[in-house]
C-alpha positions in Angstrom: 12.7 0.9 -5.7 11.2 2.4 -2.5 8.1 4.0 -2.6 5.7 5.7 0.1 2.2 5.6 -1.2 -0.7 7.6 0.3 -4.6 6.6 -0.6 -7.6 8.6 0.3 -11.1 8.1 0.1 -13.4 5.7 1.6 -10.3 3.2 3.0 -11.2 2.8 6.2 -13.4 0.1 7.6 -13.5 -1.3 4.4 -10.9 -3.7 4.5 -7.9 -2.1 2.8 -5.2 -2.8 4.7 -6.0 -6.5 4.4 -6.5 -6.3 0.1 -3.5 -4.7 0.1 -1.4 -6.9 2.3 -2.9 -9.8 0.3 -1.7 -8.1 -3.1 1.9 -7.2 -2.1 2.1 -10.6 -0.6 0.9 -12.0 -3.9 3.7 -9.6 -5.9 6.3 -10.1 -3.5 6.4 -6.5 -2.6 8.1 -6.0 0.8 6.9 -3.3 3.5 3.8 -2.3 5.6 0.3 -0.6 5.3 -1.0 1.4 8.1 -4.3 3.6 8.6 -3.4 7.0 8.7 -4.7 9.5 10.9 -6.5 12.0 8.5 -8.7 8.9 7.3 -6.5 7.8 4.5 -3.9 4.8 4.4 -0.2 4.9 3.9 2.3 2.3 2.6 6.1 1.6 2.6 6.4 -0.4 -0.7 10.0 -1.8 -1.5 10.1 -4.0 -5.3 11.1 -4.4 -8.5 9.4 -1.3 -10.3 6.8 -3.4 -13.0 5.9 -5.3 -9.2 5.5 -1.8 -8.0 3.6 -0.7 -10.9 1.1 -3.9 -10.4 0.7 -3.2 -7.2 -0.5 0.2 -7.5 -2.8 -0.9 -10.4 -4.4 -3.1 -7.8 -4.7 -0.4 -5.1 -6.2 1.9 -7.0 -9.1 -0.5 -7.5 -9.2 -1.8 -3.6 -11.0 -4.5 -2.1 -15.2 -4.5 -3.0 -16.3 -1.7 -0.4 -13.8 0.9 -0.7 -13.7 4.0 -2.5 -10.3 4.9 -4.3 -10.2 9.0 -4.5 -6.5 9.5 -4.9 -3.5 7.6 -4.7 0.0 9.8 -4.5 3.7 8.2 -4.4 7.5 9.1 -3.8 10.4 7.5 -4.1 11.5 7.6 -0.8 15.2 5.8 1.2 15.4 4.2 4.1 17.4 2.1 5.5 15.5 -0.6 7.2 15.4 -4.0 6.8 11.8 -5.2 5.2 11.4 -9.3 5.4 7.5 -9.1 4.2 4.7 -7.2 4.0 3.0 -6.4 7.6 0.2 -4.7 8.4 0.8 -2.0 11.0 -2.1 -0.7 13.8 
């Protein structure tokens, strides 16, 4: 399954990218995080879906700081090749 997940609230500064990086390494979830423009964060998730599901469990708590206000998916296609999970700047 692919999925593109989009978290807002307090994500920035706080460490998120590298909790979730951590998590989906953890899972063996391939794809990227990025900070979005708009304040929020936005992954490309490729996994088995009960891996997906786990993962998303784990994002909506975040890492210690950070403030979870909404967390939206879609299944999504595309067509490139994922080796990991990479955090993108």
């Amino acid at each position: 399954m692919n999925y593109e997940i989009k978290i807002t609230g307090k994500v920035q500064g706080v460490g998120f990218r590298y909790f979730a990086h951590q998590k989906a390494t953890e899972i063996g979830i391939k794809g990227w995080v990025k900070n979005s423009r708009d304040g929020g964060v936005m992954i490309i998730a490729r996994g088995d879906e009960i891996d997906l599901t786990t993962f998303m469990d784990y994002l909506q708590i975040g890492p210690v700081r950070a403030r979870v206000d909404n967390i939206s998916k879609c299944n999504t296609q595309f067509s490139i090749k994922l080796e990991d999970f990479a955090i993108k700047y």
